[in-house]
C-alpha positions in Angstrom: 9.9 -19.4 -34.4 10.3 -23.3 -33.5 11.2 -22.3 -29.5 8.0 -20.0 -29.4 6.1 -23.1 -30.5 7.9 -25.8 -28.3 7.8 -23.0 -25.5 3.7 -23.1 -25.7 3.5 -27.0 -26.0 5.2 -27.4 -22.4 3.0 -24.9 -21.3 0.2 -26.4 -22.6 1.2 -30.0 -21.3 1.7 -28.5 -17.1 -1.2 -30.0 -15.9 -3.7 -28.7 -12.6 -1.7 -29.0 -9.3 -2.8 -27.6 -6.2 0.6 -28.8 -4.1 2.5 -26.2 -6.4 0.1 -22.9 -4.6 2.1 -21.3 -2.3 0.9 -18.5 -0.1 2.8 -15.9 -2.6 0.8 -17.2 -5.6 -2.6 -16.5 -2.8 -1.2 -12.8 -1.8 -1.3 -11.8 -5.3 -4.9 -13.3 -6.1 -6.2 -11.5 -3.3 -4.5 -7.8 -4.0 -5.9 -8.8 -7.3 -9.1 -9.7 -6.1 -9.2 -6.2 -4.5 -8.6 -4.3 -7.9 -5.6 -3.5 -7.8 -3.3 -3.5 -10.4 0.3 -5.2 -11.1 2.1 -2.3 -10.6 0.3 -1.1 -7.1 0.8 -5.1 -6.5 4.4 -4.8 -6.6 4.5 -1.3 -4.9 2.5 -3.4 -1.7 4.6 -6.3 -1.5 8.4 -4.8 -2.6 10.2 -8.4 -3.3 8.7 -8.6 -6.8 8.4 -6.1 -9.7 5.0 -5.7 -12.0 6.2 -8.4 -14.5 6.7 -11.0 -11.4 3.2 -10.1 -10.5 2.1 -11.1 -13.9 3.8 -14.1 -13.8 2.7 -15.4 -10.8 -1.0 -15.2 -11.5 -0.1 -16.4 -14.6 1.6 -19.9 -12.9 -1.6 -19.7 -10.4 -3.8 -20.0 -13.1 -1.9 -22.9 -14.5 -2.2 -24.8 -11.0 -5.7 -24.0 -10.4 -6.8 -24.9 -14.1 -8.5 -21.8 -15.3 -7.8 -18.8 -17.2 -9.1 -15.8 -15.3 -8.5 -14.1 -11.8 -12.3 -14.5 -11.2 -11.9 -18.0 -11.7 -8.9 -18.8 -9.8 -10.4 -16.4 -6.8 -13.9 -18.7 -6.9 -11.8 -21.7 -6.8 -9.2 -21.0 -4.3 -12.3 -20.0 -2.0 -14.6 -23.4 -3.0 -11.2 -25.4 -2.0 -10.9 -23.5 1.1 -7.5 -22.3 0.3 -8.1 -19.1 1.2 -11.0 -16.8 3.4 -13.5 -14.8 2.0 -12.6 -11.1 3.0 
């Protein structure tokens, strides 16, 4: 039980950095953005599996500071990070 609780303390304590987005982390948001889940993510891009997907909008949300893929899409468009489609 102590790692699970050290485990979420460092995850807590990663702070907003937009230097750590890479274009990956922005390919998932927008298959994402377009309703699509995990699973048909993976299925579209073949080099991860449904729990990578998870995991990477899951880092990307870290990064951008917020807690939902609406909320990372609006930012990552307000920053200019990526084109409205």
């Amino acid at each position: 039980m102590k790692n699970k609780k050290t485990k979420i303390k460092k995850r807590s304590a990663i702070k907003p950095s937009l230097t750590k987005v890479t274009q990956e982390h922005l390919e998932v948001l927008q298959l994402t953005a377009e309703d699509r889940t995990p699973l048909q993510i993976s299925d579209v891009l073949k080099s991860i599996g449904k729990r990578g997907v998870e995991k990477r909008l899951s880092v990307l949300y870290l990064h951008l500071g917020v807690n939902s893929a609406i909320a990372a899409y609006r930012k990552v468009l307000m920053l200019g990070l990526m084109p409205l489609r």
